[in-house]
C-alpha positions in Angstrom: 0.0 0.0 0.0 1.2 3.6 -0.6 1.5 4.1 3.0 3.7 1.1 3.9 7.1 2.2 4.9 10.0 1.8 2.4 14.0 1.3 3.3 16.2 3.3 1.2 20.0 2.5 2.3 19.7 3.2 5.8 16.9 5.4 6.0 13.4 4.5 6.3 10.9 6.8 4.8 7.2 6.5 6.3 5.3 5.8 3.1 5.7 5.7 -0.1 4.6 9.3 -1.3 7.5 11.2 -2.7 7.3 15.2 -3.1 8.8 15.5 -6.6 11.4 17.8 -7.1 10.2 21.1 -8.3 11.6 24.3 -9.6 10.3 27.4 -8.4 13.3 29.6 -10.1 12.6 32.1 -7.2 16.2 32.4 -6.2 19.4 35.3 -5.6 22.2 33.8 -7.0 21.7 31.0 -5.8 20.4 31.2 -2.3 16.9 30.5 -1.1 14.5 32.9 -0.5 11.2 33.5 1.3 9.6 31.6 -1.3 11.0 28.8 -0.3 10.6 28.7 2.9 6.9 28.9 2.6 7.1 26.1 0.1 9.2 23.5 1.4 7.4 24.3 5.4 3.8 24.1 3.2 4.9 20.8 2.4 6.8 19.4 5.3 3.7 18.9 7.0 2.1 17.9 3.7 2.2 14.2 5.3 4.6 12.8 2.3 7.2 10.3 3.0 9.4 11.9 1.2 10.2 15.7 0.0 12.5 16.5 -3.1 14.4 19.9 -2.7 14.3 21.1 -6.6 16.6 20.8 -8.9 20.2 22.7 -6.9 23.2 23.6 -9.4 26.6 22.4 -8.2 28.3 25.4 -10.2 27.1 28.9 -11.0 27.2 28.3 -14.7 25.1 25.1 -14.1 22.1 26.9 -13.2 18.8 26.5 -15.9 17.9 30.2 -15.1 19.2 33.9 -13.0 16.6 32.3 -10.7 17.5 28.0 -9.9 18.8 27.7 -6.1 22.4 26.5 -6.2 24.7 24.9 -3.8 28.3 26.2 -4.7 29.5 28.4 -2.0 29.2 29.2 1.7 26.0 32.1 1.2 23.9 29.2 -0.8 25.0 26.4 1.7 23.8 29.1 4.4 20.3 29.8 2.6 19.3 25.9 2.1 20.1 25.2 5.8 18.3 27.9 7.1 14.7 27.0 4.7 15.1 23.1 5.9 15.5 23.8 9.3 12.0 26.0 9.0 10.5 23.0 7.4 11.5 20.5 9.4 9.7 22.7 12.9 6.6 22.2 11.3 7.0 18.9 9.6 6.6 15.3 11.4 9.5 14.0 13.0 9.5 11.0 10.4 9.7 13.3 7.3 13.0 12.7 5.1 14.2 15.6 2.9 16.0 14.9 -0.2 18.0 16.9 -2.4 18.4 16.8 -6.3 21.7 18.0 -7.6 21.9 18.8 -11.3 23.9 20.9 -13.9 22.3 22.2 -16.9 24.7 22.1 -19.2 23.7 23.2 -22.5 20.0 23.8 -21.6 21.6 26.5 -18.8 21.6 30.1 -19.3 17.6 30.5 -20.3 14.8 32.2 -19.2 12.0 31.0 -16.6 9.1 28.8 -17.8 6.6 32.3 -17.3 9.0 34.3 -19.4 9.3 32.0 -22.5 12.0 29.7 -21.9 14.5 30.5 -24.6 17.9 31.0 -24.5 19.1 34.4 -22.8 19.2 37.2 -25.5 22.0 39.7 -25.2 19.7 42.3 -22.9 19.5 39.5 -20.2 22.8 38.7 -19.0 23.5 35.5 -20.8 26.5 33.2 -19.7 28.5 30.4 -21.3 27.4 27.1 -21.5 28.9 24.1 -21.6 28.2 20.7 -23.1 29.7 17.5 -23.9 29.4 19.1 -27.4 29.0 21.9 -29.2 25.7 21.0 -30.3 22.3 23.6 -29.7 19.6 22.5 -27.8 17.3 24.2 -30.5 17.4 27.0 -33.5 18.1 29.8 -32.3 19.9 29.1 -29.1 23.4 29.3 -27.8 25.6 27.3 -28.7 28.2 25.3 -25.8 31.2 25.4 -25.7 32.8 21.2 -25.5 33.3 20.1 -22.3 37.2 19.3 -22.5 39.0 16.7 -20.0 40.0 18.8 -17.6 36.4 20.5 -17.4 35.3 17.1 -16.7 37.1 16.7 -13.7 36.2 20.1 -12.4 32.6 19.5 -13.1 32.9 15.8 -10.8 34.5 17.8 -8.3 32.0 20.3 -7.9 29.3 17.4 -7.5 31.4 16.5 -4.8 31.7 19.2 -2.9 27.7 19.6 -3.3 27.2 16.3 -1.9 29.1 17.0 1.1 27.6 20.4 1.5 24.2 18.7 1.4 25.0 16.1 4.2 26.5 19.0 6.5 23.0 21.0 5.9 21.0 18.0 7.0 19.7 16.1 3.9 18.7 12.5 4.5 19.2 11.8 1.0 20.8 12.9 -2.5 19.6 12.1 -6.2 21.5 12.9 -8.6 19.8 14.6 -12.0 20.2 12.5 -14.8 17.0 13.6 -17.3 14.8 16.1 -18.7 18.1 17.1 -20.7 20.5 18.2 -18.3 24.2 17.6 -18.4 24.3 13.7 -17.6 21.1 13.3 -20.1 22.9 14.9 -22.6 26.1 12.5 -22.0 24.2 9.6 -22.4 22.0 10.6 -25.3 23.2 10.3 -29.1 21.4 12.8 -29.8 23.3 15.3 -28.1 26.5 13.7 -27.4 29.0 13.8 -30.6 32.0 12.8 -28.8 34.6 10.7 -30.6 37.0 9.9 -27.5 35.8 7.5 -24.5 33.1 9.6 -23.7 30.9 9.7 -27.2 29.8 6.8 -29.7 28.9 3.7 -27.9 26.3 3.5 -24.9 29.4 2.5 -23.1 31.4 5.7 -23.8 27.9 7.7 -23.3 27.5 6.1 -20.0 30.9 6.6 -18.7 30.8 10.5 -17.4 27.8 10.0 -15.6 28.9 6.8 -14.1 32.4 8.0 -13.3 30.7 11.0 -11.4 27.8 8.9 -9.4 31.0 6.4 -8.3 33.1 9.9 -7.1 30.2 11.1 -5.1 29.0 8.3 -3.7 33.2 7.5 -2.1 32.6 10.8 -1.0 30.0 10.3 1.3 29.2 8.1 4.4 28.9 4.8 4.6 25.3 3.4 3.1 24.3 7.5 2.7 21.2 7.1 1.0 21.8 8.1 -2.9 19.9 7.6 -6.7 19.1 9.3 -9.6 16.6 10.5 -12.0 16.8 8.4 -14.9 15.8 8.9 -18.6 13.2 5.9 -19.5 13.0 7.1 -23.3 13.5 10.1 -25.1 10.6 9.5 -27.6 12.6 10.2 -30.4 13.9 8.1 -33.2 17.5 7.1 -32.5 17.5 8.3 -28.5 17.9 6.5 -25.2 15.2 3.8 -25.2 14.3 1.8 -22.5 16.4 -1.4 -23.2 19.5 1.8 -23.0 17.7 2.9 -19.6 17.8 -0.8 -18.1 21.5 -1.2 -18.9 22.3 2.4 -17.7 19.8 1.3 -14.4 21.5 -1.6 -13.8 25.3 0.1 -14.4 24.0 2.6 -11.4 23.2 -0.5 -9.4 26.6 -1.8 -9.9 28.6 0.7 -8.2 25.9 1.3 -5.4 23.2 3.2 -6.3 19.7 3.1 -3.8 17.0 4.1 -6.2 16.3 5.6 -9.5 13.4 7.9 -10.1 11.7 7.3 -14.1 11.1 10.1 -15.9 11.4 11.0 -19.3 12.1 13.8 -22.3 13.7 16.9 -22.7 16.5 16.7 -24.5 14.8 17.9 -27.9 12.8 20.8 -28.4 9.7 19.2 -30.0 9.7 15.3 -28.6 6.2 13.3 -29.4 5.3 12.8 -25.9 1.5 11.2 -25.6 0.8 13.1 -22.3 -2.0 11.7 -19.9 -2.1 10.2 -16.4 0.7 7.8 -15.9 2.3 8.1 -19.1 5.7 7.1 -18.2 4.3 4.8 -15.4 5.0 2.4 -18.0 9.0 2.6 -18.0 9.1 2.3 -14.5 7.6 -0.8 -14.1 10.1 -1.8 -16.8 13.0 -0.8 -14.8 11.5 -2.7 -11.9 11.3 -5.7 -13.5 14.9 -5.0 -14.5 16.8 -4.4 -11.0 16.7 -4.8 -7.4 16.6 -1.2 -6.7 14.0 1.0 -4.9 12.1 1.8 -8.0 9.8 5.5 -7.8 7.6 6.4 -11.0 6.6 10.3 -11.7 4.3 11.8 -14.0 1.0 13.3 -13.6 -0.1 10.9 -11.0 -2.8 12.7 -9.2 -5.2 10.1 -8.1 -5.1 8.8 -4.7 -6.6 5.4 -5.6 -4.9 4.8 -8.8 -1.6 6.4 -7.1 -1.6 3.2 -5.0 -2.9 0.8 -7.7 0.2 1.3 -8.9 2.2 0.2 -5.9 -0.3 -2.9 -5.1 0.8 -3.7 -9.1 4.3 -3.6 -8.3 4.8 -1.3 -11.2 6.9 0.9 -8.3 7.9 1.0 -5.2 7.3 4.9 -4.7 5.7 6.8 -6.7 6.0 11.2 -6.9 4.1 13.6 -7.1 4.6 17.6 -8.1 1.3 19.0 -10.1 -0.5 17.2 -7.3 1.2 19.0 -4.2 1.0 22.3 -6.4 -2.5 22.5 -6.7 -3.5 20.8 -3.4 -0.8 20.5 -0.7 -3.2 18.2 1.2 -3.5 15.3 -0.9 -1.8 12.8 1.1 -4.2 13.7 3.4 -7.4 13.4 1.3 -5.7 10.1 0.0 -5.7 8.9 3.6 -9.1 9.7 3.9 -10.4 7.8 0.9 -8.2 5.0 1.3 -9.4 5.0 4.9 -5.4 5.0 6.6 -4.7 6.8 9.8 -2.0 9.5 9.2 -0.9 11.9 11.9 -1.7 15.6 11.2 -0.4 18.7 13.0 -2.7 19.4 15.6 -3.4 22.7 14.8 -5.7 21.6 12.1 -6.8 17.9 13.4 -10.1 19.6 14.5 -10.9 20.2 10.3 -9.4 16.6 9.1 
């Protein structure tokens, strides 16, 4: 049932309802903001298992937007800590808090969803991007520069030192970004990985950098330190990552100790045929499941409490997460406990109106 407990490494999270990770590009360079402390303490006492800090940059030039939160120096580092702290006073004691770490790579540099999302013209302060190569996300857009070897290693580093800045703020858990065409997606993709050397051609090369900098991190961090990624199931495009590509990735991940892997999918072209509807990628996460003995979560427009936990009581995931959901009610875990008639605690202060 979706609120059975789940072991992740060595943290057990109190049911199986993830808060997806969810930019609110709301930030100063970087640091949190009153936003997001309203946000992130909105939902800490949403009731989910599970909430997903948005997706932080681990390097000023790996930011999507003016606006993403990063975690890169001492002032960010400061901001986060402060926000979760505010969350966890109002949150139940059993609440974990995850982080997403990400670079943008050559979809960095842009404007927020509300203000078109194109590439920064002149007027807006653009910045170099990077990529592993030199290869537009669309007409009309900057172009990145090639990741070279020795901006490869600074780039692992830097997820490094976010990884250990997350663990001294107080993090239960890390996932790495891996989709929706940020830097590791665009490794691993054909489509926008060129590469001749050890990094490009073959899904071995294409797998290598991300694989290399999920190994670094996770010898980084404590022992067992609860860590996984969001995965790319399919790219819906004709000669992209596909899922038999995702399984081998999934189970390369699983190899060198990876926890979990969160299935999503798209946006690493401009114009991919998605068929959007409930569940739509529901589908590749049951095939990764099948595929590894992983912690398995789906993601994507799952908004119905009862079909929500179908899909655990199917075993098509072990978790599943939720954003649009939370946006538009940040009670539905507890209307889902109400019509799946399960007891969840509530603060207090509004027990009386439950």
């Amino acid at each position: 049932m979706i609120f059975s407990p789940i072991q992740i490494a060595n943290l057990n999270v109190s049911n199986r309802i993830a808060v997806a990770p969810m930019c609110q590009y709301s930030s100063v360079d970087g640091a949190m903001t009153d936003w997001h402390t309203q946000h992130l303490m909105q939902l800490g006492y949403s009731g989910a298992g599970l909430i997903m800090v948005e997706a932080t940059a681990v390097e000023r030039i790996g930011r999507i937007t003016h606006h993403c939160v990063g975690l890169y120096n001492d002032f960010c580092e400061r901001s986060i800590k402060k926000t979760l702290e505010k969350a966890r006073l109002v949150s139940q004691k059993e609440t974990a808090f995850g982080i997403q770490l990400a670079h943008a790579g050559r979809k960095a540099s842009t404007q927020r969803p509300w203000e078109g999302r194109k590439s920064l013209s002149k007027e807006e302060d653009p910045w170099s991007t990077k990529g592993p190569s030199s290869l537009a996300f669309d007409e009309d857009w900057h172009v990145p520069e090639t990741i070279e070897n020795s901006d490869l290693e600074n780039i692992k580093s830097k997820f490094v030192e976010a990884s250990l800045r997350s663990v001294r703020v107080g993090f239960d858990l890390i996932e790495i970004h891996g989709t929706h065409g940020y830097l590791f997606h665009q490794f691993l993709s054909p489509l926008s990985n060129h590469r001749s050397d050890k990094y490009g051609g073959s899904l071995e090369n294409r797998m290598r950098y991300p694989l290399e900098v999920f190994a670094a991190i996770k010898e980084a961090l404590p022992t067992d330190f609860p860590i996984g990624m969001r995965i790319t199931g399919t790219e819906w495009e004709n000669g992209g990552i596909d899922e038999q590509e995702a399984i081998i990735f999934a189970n390369e991940l699983e190899k060198i100790g990876c926890h979990y892997v969160c299935v999503s999918s798209g946006g690493n072209t401009p114009n991919p045929k998605i068929p959007i509807a409930p569940h739509y990628q529901v589908h590749l996460a049951k095939i990764i499941k099948k595929n590894t003995d992983m912690v398995v979560r789906a993601v994507g427009m799952i908004t119905d409490p009862i079909k929500a936990n179908q899909i655990i009581v199917d075993k098509e995931a072990d978790m599943v997460a939720i954003a649009r959901g939370f946006l538009t009610n940040p009670r539905w875990v507890w209307d889902a406990a109400k019509i799946l008639k399960h007891d969840i605690k509530v603060p207090p202060q509004y027990a009386r109106k439950f």
